[in-house]
Residue, then its C-alpha position, 0 to 999 in steps of 0.5 A: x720679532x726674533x728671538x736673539x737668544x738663539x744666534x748668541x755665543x755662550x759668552x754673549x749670553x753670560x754678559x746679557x745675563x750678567x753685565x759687567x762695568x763699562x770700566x775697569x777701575x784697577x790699577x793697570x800692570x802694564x801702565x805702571x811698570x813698562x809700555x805696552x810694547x815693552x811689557x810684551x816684549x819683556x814677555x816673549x823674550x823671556x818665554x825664549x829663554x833655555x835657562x827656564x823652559x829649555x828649547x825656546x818656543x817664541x823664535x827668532x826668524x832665523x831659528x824658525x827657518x832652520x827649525x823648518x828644515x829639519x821639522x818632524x811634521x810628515x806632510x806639506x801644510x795647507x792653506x786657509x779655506x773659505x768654502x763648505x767642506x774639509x781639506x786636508x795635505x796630498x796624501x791624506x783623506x777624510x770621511x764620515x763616521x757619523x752625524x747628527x741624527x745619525x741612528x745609534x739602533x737599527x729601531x730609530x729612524x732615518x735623518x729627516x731634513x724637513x723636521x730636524x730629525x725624529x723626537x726619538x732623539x735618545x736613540x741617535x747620534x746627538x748635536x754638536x759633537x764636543x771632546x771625545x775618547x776612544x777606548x778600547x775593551x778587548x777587540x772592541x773600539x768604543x768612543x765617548x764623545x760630547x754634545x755640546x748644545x743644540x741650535x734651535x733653528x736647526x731642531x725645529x725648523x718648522x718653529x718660529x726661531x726654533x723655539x720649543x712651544x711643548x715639553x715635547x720639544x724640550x725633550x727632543x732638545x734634552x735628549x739631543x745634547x750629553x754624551x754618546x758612547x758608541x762603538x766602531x769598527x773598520x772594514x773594506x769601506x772604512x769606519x762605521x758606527x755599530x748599530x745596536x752594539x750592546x755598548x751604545x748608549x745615549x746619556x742625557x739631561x735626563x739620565x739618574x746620575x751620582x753626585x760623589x765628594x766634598x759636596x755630595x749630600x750639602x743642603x745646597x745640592x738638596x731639592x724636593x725630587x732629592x732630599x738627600x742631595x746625593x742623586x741627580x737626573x742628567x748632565x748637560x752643555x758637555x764641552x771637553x773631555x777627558x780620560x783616566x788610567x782606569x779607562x772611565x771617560x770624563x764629560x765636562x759641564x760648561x755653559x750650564x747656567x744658560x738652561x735654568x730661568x723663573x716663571x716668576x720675574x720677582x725671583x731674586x738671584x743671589x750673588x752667587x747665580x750673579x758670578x755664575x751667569x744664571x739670570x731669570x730667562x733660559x736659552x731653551x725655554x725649559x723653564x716653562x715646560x719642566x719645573x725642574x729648571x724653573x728657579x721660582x720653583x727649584x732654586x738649588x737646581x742649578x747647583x747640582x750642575x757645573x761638574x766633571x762627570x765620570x763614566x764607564x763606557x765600557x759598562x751600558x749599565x754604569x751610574x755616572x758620578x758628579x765628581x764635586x771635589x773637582x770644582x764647579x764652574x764651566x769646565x772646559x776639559x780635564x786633562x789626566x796625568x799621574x805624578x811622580x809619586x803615584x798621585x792622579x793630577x787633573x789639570x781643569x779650565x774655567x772657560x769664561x772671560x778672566x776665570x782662572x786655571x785650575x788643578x786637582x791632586x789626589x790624596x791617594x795613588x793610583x794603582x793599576x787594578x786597585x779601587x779608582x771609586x775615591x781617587x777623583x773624591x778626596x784630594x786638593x783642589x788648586x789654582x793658578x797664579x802666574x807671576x810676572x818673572x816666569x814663576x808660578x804658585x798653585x793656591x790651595x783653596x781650603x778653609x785656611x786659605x778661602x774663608x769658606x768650607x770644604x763643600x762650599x768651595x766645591x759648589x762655589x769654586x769661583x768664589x774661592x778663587x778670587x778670595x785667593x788672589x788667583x791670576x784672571x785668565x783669556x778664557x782657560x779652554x783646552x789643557x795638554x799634558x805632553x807624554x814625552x816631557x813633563x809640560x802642560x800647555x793650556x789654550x787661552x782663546x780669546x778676552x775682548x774685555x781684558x783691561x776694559x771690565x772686571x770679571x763677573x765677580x769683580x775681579x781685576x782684569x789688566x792686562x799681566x804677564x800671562x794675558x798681555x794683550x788689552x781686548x785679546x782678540x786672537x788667544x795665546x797658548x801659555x806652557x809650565x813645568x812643574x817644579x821637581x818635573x813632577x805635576x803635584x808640584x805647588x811651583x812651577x815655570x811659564x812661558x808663552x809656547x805662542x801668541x796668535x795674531x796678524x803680523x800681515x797687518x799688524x808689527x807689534x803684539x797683535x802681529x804675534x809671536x815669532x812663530x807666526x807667519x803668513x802660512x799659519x794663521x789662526x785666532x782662538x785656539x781651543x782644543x789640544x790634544x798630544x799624540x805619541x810622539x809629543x806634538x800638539x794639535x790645536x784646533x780653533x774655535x774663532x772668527x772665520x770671516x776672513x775679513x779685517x783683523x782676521x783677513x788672511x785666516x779663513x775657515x777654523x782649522x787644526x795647526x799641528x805644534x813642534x814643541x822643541x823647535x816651536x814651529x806651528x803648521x796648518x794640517x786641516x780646514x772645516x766649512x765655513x762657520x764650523x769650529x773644529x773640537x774635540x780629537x782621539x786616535x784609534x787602537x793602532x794611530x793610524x786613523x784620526x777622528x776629528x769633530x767638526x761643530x755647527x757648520x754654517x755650509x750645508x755640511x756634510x749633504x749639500x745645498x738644501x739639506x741642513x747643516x749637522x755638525x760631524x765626526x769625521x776619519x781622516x787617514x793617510x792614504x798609505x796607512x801609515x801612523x798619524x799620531 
């Protein structure tokens, strides 16, 4: 019989894991105030108002079609695609810089098909490439980049539903997924990854690791290997990324609670695994090959995982740090901005169906030379509250404010969220702070649960004013401004930058905003990153059959966004059942990386070759700047 876990989504596997009522037993925001409709309406015309966010985003045709003359995108938009390989506009090219199993050291061995690739899978370039960044360090370009999760069937092709019947396997699958840093360069054939580079390096789920913070040494972080709570081995299900001042590069754990499960079916999970997702069976079968992720045998395990991790790709010698004072839930990316006064604020999503939004403010300032190593562990963590009338709070969650200590709202931040009242979001994906205007944007995927269950903890899901839509299907992108144009701010004010949907099919909320049109369609938006010049790229994790509500939308893609005039462009397609996810720029912006995540074609090598997910280059064929 085959194995489901394995063709699961993440977020499937946290409701097998966790089932939620059938029902949402809440009084209904909607139903209570306006129609459906009307309530929604009420929504984007606010969102269009100057008097609170400037320029409108949500646009009226006709601002649109004049928008569109004067529009400061530097290529013809493309259309949608349903087939096996990437497009990008006339004028512009992609290549391969790596892929899966792509050797990092000349020692390791070549990709083999038949196998999945060598089990010396340290010294290759990992699966599911994720968030990434680039640095650079002198002459050099280094970039840190993600991976996400492994797929079985792919990594042992010769098992059954490729699951793992060895520790042996299980470590081929460890070892596959974290963080690369590696280093590229350029040259007559274009970009390459520098084999053997003293600054390549593999970090793993079993890489020594320091846990910094509030919860740093807490009981709940303490096992028989680590008494101390203070050292932990490995970080794992490394989605979005993020990058400091200080030039340390930022992996965010997600999905974490799908690798721990008990050999022992009596064990019995606390309310807190409950809210967390971690049941009894994992999703790779580590449980039953190494003990460290059996909770009949290490119950606090899965504490010490859910974090931002920090990294120095510049120094292949470096101890990564478990930020605790971040939170931990499942951290979707950690977008960086420094305040008006000097402080370091991290803007931080819970990607899980009516999670919440976050944000962390330092205690101290950030100075350019000075000691970084307390600016990510003593500070405020924060969350959202969006309120109806296009205002906002950021609840501090203290002692005060939670019932809980400073430690335990690190480790169950979650918990500290709904005890405060926060808004319940459509799964807070990627946020993007602009670096020409002080506005940060965050990527509200999808919620096909919203105003039909509660969240894991509970907590109301009506549909409100930032999260309209019953059973989302598309996502939505929400904006603020923080009051004082300073990001440290405890108010702010929000609109809708856009709602995506089908207005081929669809002419009320489920049609979109203004700013959809036949030519940009797109569902579950998800990564986003600026360039210089204070467009935003949104890239899309969705559905990509192409059929019934999503007909017209084919491939996932990467749209490019006009914040002032808030028109919305497609750039780029990937094969048929990737995602595309993760965006950094080289030193000189005039070459972009761009990953592309478990394709179902045979990308990139073609029919009878397995399907590895990749990093690819794009440039314009003159050279010019990209972003």
């Amino acid at each position: 019989m085959a194995d489901k876990r394995v063709d699961l989504s993440w977020d499937d596997w946290d409701e097998l894991q966790s089932a939620r009522p059938d029902e949402n037993d809440f009084d209904r925001v909607v139903e209570s105030a306006l129609s459906r409709r009307g309530f929604l309406s009420g929504v984007l015309a606010f969102g269009s108002g100057a008097a609170v966010m400037g320029a409108g985003a949500l646009l009226s045709s006709t601002t649109a079609a004049e928008a569109a003359k004067t529009n400061r995108f530097a290529f013809k938009p493309i259309g949608v695609a349903t087939d096996a390989t990437v497009h990008v506009p006339e004028g512009y090219t992609w290549d391969i810089l790596t892929r899966w199993g792509d050797p990092l050291f000349s020692d390791a061995p070549e990709f083999d098909h038949a196998t999945g690739g060598d089990i010396k899978s340290d010294r290759i370039f990992g699966e599911n490439t994720d968030g990434m960044e680039l640095f650079e360090l002198e002459d050099r370009q280094l970039i840190a980049v993600n991976h996400e999760y492994v797929n079985p069937k792919l990594n042992l092709p010769q098992n059954e539903d490729g699951k793992p019947v060895s520790a042996e396997e299980v470590l081929k699958f460890q070892n596959l997924q974290g963080v690369t840093v590696m280093e590229v360069t350029e040259g007559a054939q274009g970009w390459d990854v520098v084999q053997d580079s003293p600054y390549n390096r593999r970090i793993h789920h079993n890489t020594p690791m320091r846990i910094a913070g509030p919860a740093a040494g807490h009981d709940m972080l303490k096992t028989d290997a680590d008494p101390h709570g203070v050292e932990v081995l490995g970080t794992m299900n490394n989605c979005g990324s993020g990058k400091t001042p200080w030039g340390t590069y930022l992996t965010c754990e997600e999905n974490f609670n799908g690798y721990f499960g008990s050999t022992d079916a009596s064990f019995e999970r606390s309310d807190a695994f409950k809210r967390y997702g971690i049941g009894l069976e994992s999703r790779y079968d580590y449980e039953k090959f190494d003990a460290r992720y059996d909770l009949s045998k290490n119950p606090n395990e899965p504490n010490r995982f859910g974090y931002i991790v920090e990294i120095d790709p510049t120094d292949p010698n470096s101890t990564p740090v478990k930020r605790t004072a971040l939170g931990r839930f499942k951290h979707e990316n950690a977008e960086v901005v420094i305040a008006k006064d000097g402080r370091v604020v991290v803007y931080l999503g819970d990607d899980e169906r009516g999670e919440y939004l976050y944000k962390f403010v330092s205690a101290d300032v950030y100075k350019p030379g000075a000691d970084t190593e307390n600016l990510l562990n003593e500070g405020q963590l924060y969350v959202a509250k969006f309120n109806a009338d296009g205002s906002g709070t950021w609840i501090a969650l203290t002692p005060a404010t939670t019932g809980m200590d400073a430690a335990d709202i690190c480790i169950h931040t979650r918990l500290a969220a709904s005890s405060v009242g926060a808004t319940t979001m459509d799964r807070p994906e990627w946020v993007a702070a602009n670096p020409i205007s002080v506005e940060a944007y965050c990527a509200l995927t999808n919620n096909k649960n919203r105003g039909k269950k509660p969240n894991a903890g509970g907590d109301d899901t009506s549909a409100n004013a930032v999260n309209p839509r019953d059973e989302n299907h598309y996502g939505q992108i929400v904006r603020w401004r923080p009051a004082l144009e300073n990001h440290a701010s405890d108010t702010f004010t929000w609109d809708l930058y856009v709602m995506a949907g089908n207005p081929n099919l669809y002419g009320d909320q489920y049609g979109g905003s203004s700013n959809i049109n036949a030519g940009n369609l797109f569902n579950s938006p998800d990564g986003m990153a600026f360039d210089s010049a204070g467009l935003l790229w949104i890239q899309t994790d969705g559905n990509y059959k192409n059929e019934g509500d999503y007909e017209g939308m084919g491939n996932n893609q990467m749209l490019v966004g006009d914040p002032v005039t808030g028109e919305i462009v497609r750039f780029m397609t990937v094969p048929y059942g990737a995602e595309v996810t993760g965006l950094c720029w080289s030193a000189d912006r005039r070459s972009m990386f761009v990953g592309i995540q478990h394709p179902a074609a045979p990308f990139p090598d073609g029919a009878g070759k397995l399907a590895r997910s990749a990093v690819v280059v794009v440039k314009r064929e003159d050279n010019g700047i990209l972003g």
